[in-house]
C-alpha positions in Angstrom: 36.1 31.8 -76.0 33.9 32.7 -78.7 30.1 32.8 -78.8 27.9 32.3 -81.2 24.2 33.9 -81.5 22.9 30.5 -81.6 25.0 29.3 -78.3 24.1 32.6 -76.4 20.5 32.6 -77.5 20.1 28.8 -76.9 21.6 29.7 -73.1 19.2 32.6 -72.8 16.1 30.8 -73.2 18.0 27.5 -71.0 18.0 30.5 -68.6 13.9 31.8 -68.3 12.3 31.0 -65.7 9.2 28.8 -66.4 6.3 32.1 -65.3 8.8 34.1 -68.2 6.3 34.6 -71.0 8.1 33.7 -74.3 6.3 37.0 -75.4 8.3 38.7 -72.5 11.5 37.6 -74.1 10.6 38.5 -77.8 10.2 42.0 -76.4 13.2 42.0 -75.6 14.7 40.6 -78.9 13.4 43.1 -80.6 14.4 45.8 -78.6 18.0 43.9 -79.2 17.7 43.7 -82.5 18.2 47.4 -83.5 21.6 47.6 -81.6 23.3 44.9 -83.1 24.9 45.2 -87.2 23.6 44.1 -90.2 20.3 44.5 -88.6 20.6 41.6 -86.6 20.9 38.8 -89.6 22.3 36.1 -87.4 19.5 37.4 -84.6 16.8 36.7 -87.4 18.7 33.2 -88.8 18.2 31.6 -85.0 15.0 33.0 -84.8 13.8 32.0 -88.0 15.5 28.6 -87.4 13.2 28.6 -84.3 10.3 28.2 -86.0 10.5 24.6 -87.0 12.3 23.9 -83.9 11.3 21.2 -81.3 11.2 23.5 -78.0 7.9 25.1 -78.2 9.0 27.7 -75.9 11.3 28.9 -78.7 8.5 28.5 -81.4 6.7 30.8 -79.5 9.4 32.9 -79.1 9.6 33.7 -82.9 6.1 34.1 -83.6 5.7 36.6 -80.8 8.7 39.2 -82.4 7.1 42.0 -83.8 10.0 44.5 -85.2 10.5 41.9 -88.0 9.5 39.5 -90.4 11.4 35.7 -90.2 9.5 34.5 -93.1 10.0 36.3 -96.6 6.9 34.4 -98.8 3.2 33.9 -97.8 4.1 30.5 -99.1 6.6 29.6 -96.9 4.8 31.4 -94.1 1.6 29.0 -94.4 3.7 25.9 -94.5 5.8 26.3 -91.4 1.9 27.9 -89.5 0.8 24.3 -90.7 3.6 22.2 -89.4 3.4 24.6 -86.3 -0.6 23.7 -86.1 -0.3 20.3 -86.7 1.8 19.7 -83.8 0.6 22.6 -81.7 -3.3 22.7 -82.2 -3.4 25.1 -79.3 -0.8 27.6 -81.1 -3.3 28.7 -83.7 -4.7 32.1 -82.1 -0.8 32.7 -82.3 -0.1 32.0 -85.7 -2.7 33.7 -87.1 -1.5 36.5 -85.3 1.5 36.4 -86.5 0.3 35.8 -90.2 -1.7 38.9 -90.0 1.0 40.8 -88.0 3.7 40.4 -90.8 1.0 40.7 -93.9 -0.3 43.9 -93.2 3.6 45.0 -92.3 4.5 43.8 -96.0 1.5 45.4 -97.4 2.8 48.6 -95.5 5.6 48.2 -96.9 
């Protein structure tokens, strides 16, 4: 049977138990992330994916991972906070975060 990174991520997160902290579990990704190839482009297609998705828990997921970057514009990065905002008021302190996180890593960079 063959598994792909969206099936075995998509069980993972089936699999938390509710008090798991979906930062908890973006540790983990990007611990994970360095030992698998091409670093980890499927990895960072379902998390990126995961940003526009409908399971908060997921959205949360990929906007806690540090170790990279899911969105490649400022552009794109303010529309998908918005949409994120819009139906997650409470999310904000998080996005922000995250929008801070990945521009001082770019300007870094």
């Amino acid at each position: 049977m063959s598994m792909t990174m969206d099936t075995a991520l998509d069980y993972l997160v089936g699999q938390l138990s509710k008090q798991t902290p979906p930062e908890f579990f973006a540790e983990i990704l990007d611990e994970f992330i360095w030992l698998i190839d091409e670093p980890g482009k499927d990895l960072c297609r379902v998390l990126r994916s995961w940003l526009t998705d409908d399971d908060r828990k997921k959205v949360q997921i990929a906007l806690s991972m540090q170790e990279i970057a899911l969105l490649e514009s400022d552009a794109e990065r303010h529309a998908i906070f918005e949409q994120i905002i819009g139906r997650w008021p409470d999310l904000e302190p998080m996005c922000r975060s995250s929008l801070q996180l990945q521009t001082t890593r770019q300007a870094h960079e």
